[in-house]
N, C-alpha and C positions, 0 to 999 in steps of 0.2 A: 597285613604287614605294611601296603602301602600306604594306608589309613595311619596307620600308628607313626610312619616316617613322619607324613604331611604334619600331621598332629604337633609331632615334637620340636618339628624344626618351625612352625609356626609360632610357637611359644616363649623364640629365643627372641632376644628385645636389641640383639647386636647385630646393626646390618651384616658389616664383614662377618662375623662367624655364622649369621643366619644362611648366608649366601656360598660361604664355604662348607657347610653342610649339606645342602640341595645340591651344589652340584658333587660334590662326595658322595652322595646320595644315587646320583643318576649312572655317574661313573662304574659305581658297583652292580648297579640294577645291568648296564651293558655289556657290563665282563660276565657276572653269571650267566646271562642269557647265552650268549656267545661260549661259552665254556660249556654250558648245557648242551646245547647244537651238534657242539664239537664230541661230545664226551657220551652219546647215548648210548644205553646199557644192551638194549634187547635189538635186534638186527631193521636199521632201516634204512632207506635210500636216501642217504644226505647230502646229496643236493637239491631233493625238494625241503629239506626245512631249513636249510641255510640261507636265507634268503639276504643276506649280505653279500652273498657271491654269485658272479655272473652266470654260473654255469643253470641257476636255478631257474633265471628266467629263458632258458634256452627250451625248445620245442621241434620238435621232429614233424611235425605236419603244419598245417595251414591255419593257424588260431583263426584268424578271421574268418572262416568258413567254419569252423565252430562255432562262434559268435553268432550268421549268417543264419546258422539251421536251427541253434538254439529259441531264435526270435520268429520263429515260422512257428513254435509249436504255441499253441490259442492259451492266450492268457488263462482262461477259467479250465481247462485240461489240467485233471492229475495224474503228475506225472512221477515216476521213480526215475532217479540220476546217480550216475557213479558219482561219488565222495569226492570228486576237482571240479565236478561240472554243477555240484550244488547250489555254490553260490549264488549264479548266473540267472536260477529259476526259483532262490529262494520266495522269495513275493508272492506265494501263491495259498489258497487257502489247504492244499494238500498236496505234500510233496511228500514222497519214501527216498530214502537212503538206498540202492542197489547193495545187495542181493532183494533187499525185501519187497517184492512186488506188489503185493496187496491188489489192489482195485486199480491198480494205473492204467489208465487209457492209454498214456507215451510211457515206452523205456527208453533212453540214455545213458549210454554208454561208451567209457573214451575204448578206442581199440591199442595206445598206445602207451596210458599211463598207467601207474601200478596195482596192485592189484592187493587194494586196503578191505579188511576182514574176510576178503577166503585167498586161498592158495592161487598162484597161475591154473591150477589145473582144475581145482573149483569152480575158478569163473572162465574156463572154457568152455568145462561140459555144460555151466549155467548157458551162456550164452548160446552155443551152439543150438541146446536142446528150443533157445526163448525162437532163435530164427527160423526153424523146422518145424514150431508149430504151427498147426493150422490155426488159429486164431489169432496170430502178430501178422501183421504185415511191414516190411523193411521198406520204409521209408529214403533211409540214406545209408552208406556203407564205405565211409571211406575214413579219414580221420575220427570221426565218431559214429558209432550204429544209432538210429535212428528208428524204432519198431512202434507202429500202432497197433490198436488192441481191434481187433475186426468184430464189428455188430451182428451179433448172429439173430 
């Protein structure tokens, strides 16, 4: 659709109505977005996808010591991350999405933010069961857990 906007208003040969249409254009693309946000259907915690409002960039722990541990785990490491911490390690030739563990040498996991494709009580017992085995080693445990895979 944004293709067909460009397209159209490209085509108009009158600056003022070219330029009154872009930004009519923009205007409406901002209110749906925002109306979207405002207005979702199935249960989510909207202040993380509001991000015009302050409350979304608010944090209950220590970002920077996020950031801090994140840059400790060795670039060529594959690793699985909770779904807010993925971005930070996307660059890598092999990254999982937590729950799906696969072959990761690191798990990363926030202990504070929400708890996207299983239940609170899914990713407890997940977690809990990943810290108590014998084969992770906890690395770190404070705003985010931090588990290596132990070389048997």
């Amino acid at each position: 659709m944004a293709i067909g906007i460009f397209d159209v208003v490209s085509d108009v040969r009158k600056p003022k109505l070219k330029s009154l249409l872009g930004w009519s254009a923009l205007i409406m693309v901002i209110f749906s977005t925002i109306r979207t946000m405002d207005s979702t259907i199935y249960y989510t915690i909207k202040s993380k996808i509001r991000f015009y409002q302050k409350e979304h960039y608010k944090r209950e722990y220590d970002v920077s010591m996020v950031h801090h541990q994140l840059s400790l785990l060795p670039t060529d490491a594959i690793v699985c991350a909770h779904s807010l911490l993925l971005l930070h390690i996307a660059l890598r030739a092999n990254v999982y999405e937590f729950p799906r563990i696969k072959d990761a040498e690191y798990v990363v996991y926030s202990n504070y933010d929400q708890f996207y494709i299983t239940s609170e009580e899914e990713f407890n017992a997940k977690t809990d069961s990943l810290k108590h085995t014998s084969n992770r080693e906890v690395l770190y445990d404070k705003e985010i857990t931090v588990l290596k895979r132990i070389q048997n």
